[in-house]
N, C-alpha and C positions, 0 to 999 in steps of 0.2 A: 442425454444430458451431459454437457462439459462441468467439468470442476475447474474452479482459478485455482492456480497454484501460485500465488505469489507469496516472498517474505522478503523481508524489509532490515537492511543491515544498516547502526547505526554509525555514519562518517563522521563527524562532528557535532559537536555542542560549544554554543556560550551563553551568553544569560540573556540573547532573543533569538538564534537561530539554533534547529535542532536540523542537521541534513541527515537523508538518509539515501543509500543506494534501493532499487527495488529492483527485485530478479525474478525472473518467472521459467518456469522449461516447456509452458506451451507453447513458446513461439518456434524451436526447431526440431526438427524428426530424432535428433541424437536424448533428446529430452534431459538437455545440460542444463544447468542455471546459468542465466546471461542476465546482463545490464540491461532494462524494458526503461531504465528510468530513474530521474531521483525527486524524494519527495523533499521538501524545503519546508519547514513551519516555522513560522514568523511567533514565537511564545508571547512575544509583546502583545500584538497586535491581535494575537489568538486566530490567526488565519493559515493558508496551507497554501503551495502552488507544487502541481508537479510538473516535472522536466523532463519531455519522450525523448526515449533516446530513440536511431532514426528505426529501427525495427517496428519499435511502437506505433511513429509516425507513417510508416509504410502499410499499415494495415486500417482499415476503414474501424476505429475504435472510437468510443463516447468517450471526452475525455472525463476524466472523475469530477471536475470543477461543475458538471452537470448537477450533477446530484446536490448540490446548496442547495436548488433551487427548491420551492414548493413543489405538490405534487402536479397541480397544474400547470405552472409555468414551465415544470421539468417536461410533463408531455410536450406541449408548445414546441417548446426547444428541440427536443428529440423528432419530432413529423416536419418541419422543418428545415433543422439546419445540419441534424442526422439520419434524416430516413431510412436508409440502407447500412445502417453499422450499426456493428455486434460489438462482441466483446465486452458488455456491462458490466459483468459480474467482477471482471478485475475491475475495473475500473470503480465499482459501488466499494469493495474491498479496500482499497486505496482511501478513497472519501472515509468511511467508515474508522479507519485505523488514526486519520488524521484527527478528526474529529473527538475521537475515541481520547486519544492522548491529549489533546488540547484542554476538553473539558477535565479530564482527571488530572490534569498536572505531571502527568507520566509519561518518560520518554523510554520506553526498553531499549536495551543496548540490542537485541533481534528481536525479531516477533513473525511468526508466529513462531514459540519455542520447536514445536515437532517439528519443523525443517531444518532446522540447525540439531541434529543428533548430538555432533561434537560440544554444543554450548550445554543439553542435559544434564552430561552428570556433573558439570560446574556446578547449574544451580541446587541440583539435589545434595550435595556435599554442601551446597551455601545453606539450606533449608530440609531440616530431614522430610524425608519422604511421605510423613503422614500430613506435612502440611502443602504441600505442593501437587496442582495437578498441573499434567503436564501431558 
């Protein structure tokens, strides 16, 4: 079984776009964080678009915009116009995070906290420790 290892650094805000960098280190054998992409949420409009960078695009991946779909229509889709590509679980990840924030009104400046070590004890110093899991 793979783990996604993605996290999501936030580039910009204004009062309808939230951008964000996304990095992941399954894509090469040094297992660095690299640019796989950025995600774009539209807060207006409550919608999301992401942008592969070409790594992402160079590998046979479901793109996350899948996952809107119902369970049905999302088979459909997948046998297909994906048959042969992997790679879901970032890709559900991604869907997931956008959605996630859209519906709550919440944009984290990273996410998910445990990949950002260095941003921890910011927030633990911002929030004591018995209120914060991390």
């Amino acid at each position: 079984m793979s783990f996604a290892h993605l996290r999501i650094n936030k580039l910009e805000q204004d009062n309808f776009i939230v951008e964000y960098l996304v990095e992941s280190f399954d894509f090469n054998e040094e297992k660095e964080w690299e640019k796989v992409g950025k995600l774009v949420i539209n807060t207006a409009a409550k919608n999301y678009e992401f942008q592969a960078a070409k790594i992402w695009i160079d590998r046979p991946i479901i793109p996350p915009e899948v996952f809107r779909l119902d369970e049905t229509e999302r088979q459909q889709v997948i046998q297909s116009q994906y048959r042969d590509y992997g790679w879901g679980a970032w890709s559900i990840l991604i869907h997931h995070w956008a959605v996630s924030f859209i519906q709550k009104e919440s944009f984290p400046e990273y996410h998910p906290l445990s990949f950002f070590p260095e941003k921890q004890q910011l927030k633990q110093e911002k929030y004591p420790a018995s209120t914060v899991s991390v």
